[in-house]
N, C-alpha and C positions, 0 to 999 in steps of 0.2 A: 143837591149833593152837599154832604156837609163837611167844613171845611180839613179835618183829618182824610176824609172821602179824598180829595182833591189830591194830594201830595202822594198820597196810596195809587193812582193812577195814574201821575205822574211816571213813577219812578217805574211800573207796569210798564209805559210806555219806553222807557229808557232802555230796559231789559227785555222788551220785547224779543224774540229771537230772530225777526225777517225785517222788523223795521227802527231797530229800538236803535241806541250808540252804542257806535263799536268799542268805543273805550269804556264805557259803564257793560255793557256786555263780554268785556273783556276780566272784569273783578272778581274778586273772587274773599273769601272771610279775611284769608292774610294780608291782601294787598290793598283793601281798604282799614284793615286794623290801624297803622299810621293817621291816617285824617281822622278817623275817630277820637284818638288822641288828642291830636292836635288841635280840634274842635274844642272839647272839652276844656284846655287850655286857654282855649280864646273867651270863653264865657266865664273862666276864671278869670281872666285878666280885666276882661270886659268891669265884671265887678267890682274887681279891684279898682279899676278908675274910675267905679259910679258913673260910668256914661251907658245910660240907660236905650238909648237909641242902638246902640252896638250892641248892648246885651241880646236884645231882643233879636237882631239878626244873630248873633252868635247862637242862642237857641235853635232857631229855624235850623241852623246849618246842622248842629249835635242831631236833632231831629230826625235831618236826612241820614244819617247815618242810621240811624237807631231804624226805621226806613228801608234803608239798602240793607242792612245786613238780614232782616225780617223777609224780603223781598228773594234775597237768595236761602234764605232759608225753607221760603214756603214752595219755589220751586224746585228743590231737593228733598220734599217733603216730610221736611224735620219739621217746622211749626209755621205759627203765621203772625202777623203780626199780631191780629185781634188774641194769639195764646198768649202773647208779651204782654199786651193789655191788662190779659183776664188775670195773669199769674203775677205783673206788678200788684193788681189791685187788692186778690185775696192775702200777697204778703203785707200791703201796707191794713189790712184789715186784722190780720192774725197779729201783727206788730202793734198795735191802738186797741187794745182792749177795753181801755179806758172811754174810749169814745162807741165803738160800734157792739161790743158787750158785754160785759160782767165788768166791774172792777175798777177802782176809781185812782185817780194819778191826781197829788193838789197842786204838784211843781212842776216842772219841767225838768230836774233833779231825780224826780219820782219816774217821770216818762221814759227819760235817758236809762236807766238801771231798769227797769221792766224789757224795756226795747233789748236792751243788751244780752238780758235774761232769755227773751224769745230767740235773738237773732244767734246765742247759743245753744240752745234746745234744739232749731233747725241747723245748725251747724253739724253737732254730734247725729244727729237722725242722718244726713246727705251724707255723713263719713261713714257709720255703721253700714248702711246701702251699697256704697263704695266696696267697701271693706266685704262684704255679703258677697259681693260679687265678682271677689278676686283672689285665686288662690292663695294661702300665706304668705308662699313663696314670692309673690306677685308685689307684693302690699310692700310700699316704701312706709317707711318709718322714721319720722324727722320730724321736729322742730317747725320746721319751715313749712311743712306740707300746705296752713293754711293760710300764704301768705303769697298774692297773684303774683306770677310771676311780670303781668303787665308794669305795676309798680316802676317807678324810676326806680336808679338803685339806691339811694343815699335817702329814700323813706324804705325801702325793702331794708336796709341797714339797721335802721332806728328800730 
């Protein structure tokens, strides 16, 4: 069993419906959206003080998240995690052109502004789609639209 295998049947088991915990079978996207944060935080901080021993759990933990949310997602059969896999992989694929095909980056200066270049391209295409599939009437119109709402507020500000 390889060892992503492991944590994937874990948390199967957590969520099981007749045998799993009743508190992780009690979760749901919104009610773990907090600890996900929070996680995230800690593997910020983690870094920030260069203690490398903590990081490393701090990942683990962001992990499980990334994990349970997969987990409730493939049992409501929206996706699984191996599509969070596939669909990180082809974005950092379509994002590195420079490495996996055509087109060469000499800086990191150059990678930064192609990346940004891509990651607008897909931006406008998920908005057009959006847009595609919502009345006029429907369609907000703002400034802000592409800016998560998850954000603290005082970077949503900036």
């Amino acid at each position: 069993m390889s060892k992503i295998n492991r944590i994937l049947d874990v948390m199967a088991a957590l969520r099981h419906p007749e045998t799993g915990c009743p508190w992780d079978l009690q979760q749901d996207f919104a009610s773990i959206a907090p600890y996900t944060l929070e996680e995230a935080y800690e593997v910020t901080d983690a870094i920030e003080r260069g203690n490398m021993d903590d990081l490393k759990e701090e990942l683990g933990d962001l992990l499980l998240q990334v994990v349970f949310h997969a987990r409730m997602a493939e049992e409501a059969a929206l996706f699984s995690f191996d599509d969070v896999v596939e669909a990180i992989s082809d974005k950092m694929i379509r994002r590195h052109p420079h490495v996996f095909d055509v087109g060469t980056a000499d800086n990191a200066d150059a990678v930064r502004k192609s990346w940004e270049e891509i990651k607008a391209e897909e931006k406008a295409a998920k908005s057009k789609a959006a847009a595609d599939a919502l009345p006029d009437s429907l369609m907000p119109d703002s400034l802000m639209n592409d800016i998560p709402l998850s954000l603290p507020g005082l970077s949503r500000a900036v």
